[in-house]
PAMAR-903141 format. One record per atom (N, C-alpha, C): x, y, z. Coordinates in steps of 0.001 Angstrom, whole numbers, padded with zeros to 6 digits, always signed. Example, Ala and Ser with C-alpha at 12.3 -4.5 7.8 and 13.67 -1.06 7.14 Angstrom:
<nodes>
+013190-005690+007800 +012300-004500+007800 +013200-003300+007800 +012850-002250+007080 +013670-001060+007140 +012900+000030+007870 
</nodes>
This chain:
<nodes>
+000845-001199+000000 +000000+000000+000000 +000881+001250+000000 +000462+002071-001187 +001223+003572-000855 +001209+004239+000268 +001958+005333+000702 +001727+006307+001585 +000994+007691+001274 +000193+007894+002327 -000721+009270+002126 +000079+010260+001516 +000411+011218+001121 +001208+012063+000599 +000417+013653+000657 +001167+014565+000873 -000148+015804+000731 +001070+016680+000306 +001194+018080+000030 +001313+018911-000874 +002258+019546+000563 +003897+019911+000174 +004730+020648+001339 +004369+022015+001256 +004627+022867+002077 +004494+023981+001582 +005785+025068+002439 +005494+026806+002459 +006465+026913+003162 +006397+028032+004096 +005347+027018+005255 +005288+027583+006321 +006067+027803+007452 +007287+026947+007103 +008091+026865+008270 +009354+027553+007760 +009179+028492+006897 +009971+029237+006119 +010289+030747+006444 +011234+031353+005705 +010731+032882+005881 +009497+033618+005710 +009055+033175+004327 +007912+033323+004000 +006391+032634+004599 +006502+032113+005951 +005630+031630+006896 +005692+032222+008400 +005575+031181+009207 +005764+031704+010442 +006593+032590+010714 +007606+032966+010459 +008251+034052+010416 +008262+035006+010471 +007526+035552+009409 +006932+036638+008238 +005638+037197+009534 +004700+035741+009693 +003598+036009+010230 +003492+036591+011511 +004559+035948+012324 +004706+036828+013855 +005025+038201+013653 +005550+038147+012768 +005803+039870+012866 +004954+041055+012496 +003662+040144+011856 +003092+041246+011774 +001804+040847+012088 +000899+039747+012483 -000314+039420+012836 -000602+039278+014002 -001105+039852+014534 -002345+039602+015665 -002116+038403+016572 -001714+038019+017762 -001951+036461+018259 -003026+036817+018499 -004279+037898+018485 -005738+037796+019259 -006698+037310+018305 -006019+037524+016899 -007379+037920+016169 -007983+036307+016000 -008720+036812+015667 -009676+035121+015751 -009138+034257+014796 -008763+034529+013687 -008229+033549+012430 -006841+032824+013103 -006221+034060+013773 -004677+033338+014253 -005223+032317+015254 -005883+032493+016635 -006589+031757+017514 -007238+030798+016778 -008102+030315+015867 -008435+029091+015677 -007685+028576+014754 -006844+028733+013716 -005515+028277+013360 -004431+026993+014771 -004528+028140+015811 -003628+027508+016742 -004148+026887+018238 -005361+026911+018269 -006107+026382+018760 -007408+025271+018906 -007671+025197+017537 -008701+024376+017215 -008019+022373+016673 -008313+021750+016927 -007484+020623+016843 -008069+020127+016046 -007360+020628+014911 -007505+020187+013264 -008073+018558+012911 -006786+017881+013157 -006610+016865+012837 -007688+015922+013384 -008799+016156+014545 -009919+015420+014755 -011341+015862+014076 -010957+016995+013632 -012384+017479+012591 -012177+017107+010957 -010240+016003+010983 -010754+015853+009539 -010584+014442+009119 -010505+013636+010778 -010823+012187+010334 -011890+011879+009397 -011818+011307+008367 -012507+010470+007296 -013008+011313+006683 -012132+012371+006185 -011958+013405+005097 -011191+012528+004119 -010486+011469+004134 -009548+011312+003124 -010206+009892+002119 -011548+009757+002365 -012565+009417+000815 -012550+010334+000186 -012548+011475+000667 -012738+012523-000472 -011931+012395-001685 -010235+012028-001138 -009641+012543-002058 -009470+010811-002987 -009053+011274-004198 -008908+010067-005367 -007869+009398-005119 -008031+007935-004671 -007435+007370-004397 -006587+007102-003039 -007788+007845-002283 -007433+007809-000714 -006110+009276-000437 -005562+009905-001546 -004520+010179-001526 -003130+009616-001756 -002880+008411-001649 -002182+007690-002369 -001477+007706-003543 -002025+007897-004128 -001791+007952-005643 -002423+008966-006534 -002205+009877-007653 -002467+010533-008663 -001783+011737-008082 -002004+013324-008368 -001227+014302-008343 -001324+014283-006435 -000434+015182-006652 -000159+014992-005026 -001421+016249-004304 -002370+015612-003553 -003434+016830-002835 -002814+017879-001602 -003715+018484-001482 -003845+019806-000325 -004187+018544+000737 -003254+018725+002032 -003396+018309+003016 -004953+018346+003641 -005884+017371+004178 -007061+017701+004625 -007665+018950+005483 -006645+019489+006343 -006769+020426+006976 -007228+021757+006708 -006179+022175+005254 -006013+023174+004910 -006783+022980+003754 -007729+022013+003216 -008948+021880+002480 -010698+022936+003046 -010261+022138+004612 -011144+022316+005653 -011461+023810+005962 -009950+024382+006175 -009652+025549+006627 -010780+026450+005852 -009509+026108+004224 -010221+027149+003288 -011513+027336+002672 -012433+025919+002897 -014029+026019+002770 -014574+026253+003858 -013814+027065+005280 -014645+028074+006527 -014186+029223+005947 -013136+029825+004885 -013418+030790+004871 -014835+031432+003985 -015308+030717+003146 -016768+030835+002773 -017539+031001+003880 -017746+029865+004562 -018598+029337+005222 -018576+030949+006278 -017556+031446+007241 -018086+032491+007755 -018230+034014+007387 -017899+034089+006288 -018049+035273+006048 -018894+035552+004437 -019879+034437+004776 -020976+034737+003620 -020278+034946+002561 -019185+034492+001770 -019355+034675+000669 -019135+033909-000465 -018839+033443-001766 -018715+032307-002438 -017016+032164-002508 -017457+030807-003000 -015607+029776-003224 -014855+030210-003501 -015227+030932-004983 -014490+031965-005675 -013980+032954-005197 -014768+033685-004598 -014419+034743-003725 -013694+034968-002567 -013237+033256-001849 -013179+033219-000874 -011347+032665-000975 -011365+032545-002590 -009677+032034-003313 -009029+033489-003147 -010126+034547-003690 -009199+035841-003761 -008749+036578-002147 -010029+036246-001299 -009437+036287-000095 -008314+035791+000428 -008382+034642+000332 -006941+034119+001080 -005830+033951+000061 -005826+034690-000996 -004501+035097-002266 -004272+036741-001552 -005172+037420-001066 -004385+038757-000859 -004558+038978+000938 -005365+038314+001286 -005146+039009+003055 -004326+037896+003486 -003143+038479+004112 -002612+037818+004910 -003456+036901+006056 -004330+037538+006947 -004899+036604+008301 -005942+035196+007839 -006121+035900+006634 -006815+034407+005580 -005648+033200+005611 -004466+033797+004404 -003678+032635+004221 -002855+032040+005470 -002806+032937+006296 -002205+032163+007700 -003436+031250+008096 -004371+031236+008330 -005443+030417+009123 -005729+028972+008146 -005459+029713+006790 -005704+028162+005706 -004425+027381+006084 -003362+027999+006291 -002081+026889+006764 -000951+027557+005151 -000670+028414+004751 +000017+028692+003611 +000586+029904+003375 +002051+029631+003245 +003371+030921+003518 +002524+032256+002371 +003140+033301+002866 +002925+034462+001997 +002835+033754+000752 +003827+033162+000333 +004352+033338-001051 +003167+032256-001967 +002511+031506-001308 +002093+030379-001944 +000653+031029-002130 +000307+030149-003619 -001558+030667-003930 -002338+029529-002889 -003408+030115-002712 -004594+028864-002689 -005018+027801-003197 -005779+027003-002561 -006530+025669-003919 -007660+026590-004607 -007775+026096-005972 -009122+027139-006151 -009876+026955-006355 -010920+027650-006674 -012696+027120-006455 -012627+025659-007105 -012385+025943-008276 -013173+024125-008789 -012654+023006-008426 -010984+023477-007205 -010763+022468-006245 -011455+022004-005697 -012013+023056-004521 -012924+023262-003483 -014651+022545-003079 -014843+023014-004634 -016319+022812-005295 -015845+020688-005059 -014661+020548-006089 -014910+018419-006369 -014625+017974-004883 -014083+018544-003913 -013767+018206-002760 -015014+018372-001996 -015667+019156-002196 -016938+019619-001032 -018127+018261-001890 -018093+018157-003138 -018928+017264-003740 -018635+015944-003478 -017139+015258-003597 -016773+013943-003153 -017033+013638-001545 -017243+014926-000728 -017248+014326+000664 -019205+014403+000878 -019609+015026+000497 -021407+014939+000462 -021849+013199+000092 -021047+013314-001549 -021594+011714-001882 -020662+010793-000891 -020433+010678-000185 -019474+009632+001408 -020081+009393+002197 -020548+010650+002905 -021040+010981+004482 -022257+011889+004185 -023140+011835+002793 -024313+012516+003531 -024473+014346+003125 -025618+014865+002776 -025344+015920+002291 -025377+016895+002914 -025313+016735+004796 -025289+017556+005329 -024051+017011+006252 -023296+017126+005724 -021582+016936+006285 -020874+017980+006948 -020715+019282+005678 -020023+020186+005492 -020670+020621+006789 -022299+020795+006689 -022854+021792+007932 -022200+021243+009075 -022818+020165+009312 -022469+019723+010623 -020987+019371+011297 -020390+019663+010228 -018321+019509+010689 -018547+020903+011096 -018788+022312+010324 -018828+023602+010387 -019058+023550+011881 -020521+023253+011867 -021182+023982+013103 -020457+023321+014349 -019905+021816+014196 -018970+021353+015299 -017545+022153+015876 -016856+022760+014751 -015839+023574+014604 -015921+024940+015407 -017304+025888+014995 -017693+027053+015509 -017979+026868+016877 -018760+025993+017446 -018916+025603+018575 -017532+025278+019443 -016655+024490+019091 -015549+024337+020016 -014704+025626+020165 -014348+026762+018899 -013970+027881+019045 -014659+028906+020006 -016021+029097+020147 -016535+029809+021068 -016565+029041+022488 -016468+027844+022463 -016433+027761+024342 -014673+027700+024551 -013880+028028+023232 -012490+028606+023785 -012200+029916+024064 -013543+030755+023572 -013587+031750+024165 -013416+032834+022840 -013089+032386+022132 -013008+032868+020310 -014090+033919+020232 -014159+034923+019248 -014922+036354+019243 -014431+036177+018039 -015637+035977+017203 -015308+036216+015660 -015588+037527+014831 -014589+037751+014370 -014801+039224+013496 -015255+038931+011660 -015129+040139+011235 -015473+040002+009610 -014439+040720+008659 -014760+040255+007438 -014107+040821+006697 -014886+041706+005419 -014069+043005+005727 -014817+043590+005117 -014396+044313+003992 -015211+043991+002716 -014855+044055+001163 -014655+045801+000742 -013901+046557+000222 -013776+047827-000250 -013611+048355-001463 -013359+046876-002609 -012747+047025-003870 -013176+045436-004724 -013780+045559-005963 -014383+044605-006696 -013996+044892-008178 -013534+043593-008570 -013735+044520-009958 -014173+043112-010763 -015252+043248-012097 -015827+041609-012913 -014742+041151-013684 -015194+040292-013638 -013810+039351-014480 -014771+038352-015398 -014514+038503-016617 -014999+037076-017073 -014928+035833-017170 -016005+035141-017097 -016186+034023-017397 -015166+032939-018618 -014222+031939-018007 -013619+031577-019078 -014606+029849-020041 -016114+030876-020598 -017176+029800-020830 -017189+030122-022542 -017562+029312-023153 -018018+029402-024924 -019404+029925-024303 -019847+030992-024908 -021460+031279-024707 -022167+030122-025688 -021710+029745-026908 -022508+029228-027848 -022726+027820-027465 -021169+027390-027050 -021288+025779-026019 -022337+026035-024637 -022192+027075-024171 -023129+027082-022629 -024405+026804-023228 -025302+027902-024062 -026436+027693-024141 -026961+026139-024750 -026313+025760-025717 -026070+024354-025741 -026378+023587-024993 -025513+023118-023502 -025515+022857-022487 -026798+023203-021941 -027297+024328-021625 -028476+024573-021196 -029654+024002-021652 -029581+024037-022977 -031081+023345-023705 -030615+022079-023749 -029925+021312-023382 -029760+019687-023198 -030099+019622-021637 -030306+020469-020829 -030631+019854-019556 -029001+019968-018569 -028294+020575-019097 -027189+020217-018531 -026461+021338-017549 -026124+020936-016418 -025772+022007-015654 -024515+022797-016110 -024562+024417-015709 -023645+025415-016536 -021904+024763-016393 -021453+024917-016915 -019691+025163-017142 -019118+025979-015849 -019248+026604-015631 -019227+027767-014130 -020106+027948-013830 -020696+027154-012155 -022163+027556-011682 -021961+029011-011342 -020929+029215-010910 -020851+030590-009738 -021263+032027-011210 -021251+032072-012653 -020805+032315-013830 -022579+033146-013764 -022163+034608-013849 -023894+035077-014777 -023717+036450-015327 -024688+037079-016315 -024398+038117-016500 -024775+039362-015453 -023587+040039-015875 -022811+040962-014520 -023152+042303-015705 -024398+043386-015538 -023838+044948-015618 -022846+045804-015011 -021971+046197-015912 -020452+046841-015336 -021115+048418-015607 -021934+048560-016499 -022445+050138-016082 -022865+050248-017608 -022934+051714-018520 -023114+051781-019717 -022355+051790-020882 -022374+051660-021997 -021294+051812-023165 -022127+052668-024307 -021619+053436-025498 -021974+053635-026180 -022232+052648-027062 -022832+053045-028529 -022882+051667-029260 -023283+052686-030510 -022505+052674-031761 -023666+052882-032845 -024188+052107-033481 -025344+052527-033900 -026454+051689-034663 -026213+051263-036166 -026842+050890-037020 -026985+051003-038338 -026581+051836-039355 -027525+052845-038443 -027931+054050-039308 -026757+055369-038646 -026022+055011-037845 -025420+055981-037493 -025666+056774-036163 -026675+056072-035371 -026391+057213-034534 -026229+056756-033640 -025734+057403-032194 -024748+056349-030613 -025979+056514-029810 -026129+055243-029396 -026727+055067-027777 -026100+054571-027045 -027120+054674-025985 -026650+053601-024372 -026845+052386-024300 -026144+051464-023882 -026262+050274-024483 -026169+049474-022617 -026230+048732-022352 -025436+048187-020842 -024384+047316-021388 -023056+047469-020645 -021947+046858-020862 -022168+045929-019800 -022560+044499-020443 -022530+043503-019530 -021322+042645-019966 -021009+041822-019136 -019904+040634-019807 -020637+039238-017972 -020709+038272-018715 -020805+036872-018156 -019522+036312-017417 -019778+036508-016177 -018548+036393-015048 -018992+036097-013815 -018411+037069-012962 -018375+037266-011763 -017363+038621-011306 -017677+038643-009960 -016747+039797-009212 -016074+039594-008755 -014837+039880-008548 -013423+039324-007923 -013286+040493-007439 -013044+040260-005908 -012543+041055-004546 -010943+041251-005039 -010138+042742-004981 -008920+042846-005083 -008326+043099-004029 -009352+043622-002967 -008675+044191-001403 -009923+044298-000449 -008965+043824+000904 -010149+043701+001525 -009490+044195+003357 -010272+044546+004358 -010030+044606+005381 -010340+043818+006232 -009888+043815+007776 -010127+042688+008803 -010594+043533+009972 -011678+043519+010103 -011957+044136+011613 -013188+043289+012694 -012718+043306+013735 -013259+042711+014289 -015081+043505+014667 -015805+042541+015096 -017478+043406+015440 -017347+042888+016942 
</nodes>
């Protein structure tokens, strides 16, 4: 039988713990349940999820830091996608997922086959009930959770064929990017036929990607 194998990274680096004492918070809640919450029993029989037990095929994201990074959705209301660009630019994100400055995130359509392989295992209310087990042991440690709060957005498109999507659609078939819809970015001109300019809405089929964001506690 192979050995489990998971993905090194470089937290024990300059670009990790290091980096991180010097400038984060030991109060704030992300550092506190990072170093307080005992990972490794909220992710027994997480590892059906992954293909082939982990064992074998490309080498995965350690279970933990799977876990981590689908609470950062989970508390601060917002989607997968959104929740990659979080912990790519705030520091107190990528410390709490378990990953040095320097390193990216897993990203959504990681997130998304991982959250789907562990539903079809254990049941489609998994995710909730690991969550709500997690939140619960952090508050009788005494944990005070704060938010994060968004200041800067900008749309990004969709990397979908419109002509393949609708396709897809009239066969019954679920979209190419669920998270994926049309997004008004504001107005454009346009001329007509005949020559003359209107207002048109400049839409494009995407989403919004957070570029910066703040941490304050409520």
């Amino acid at each position: 039988m192979s050995k489990v194998r998971f993905r090194a990274d470089t937290t024990n680096s300059f670009f990790g713990n290091f980096l991180y004492a010097q400038v984060l918070p030991e109060d704030n809640f992300l550092v506190r349940m990072k170093n307080e919450v005992p990972w490794e029993e909220f992710t027994q029989g997480m590892l059906s999820a992954y293909k082939g037990g982990g064992e074998y095929g490309p080498t995965p994201y350690a279970p933990d830091k799977i876990l981590r990074m689908l609470l950062i959705p989970y508390l601060f209301n917002i989607s997968e996608r959104e929740a990659e660009q979080v912990v790519k630019f705030n520091l107190l994100a990528k410390y709490f997922v378990g990953l040095g400055v320097d390193e990216l995130p897993p990203d959504n359509s990681t997130l998304t086959v991982f959250k789907e392989r562990l539903l079809r295992t254990q049941g489609p209310k998994a995710w909730e009930s690991l969550f709500n087990k997690i939140i619960l042991f952090a508050k009788k440690k005494g944990i005070v959770f704060g938010k994060l709060q968004i200041i800067d957005s900008t749309h990004t498109t969709a990397n979908v064929n419109l002509e393949k999507e609708k396709e897809r659609r009239q066969k019954g078939k679920p979209p190419r990017d669920p998270e994926a819809s049309w997004k008004t970015k504001g107005l454009r001109e346009k001329e007509t036929p005949e020559g003359k300019k209107v207002k048109i809405k400049d839409q494009v089929y995407g989403f919004k990607t957070h570029t910066s964001l703040n941490q304050k506690k409520v």
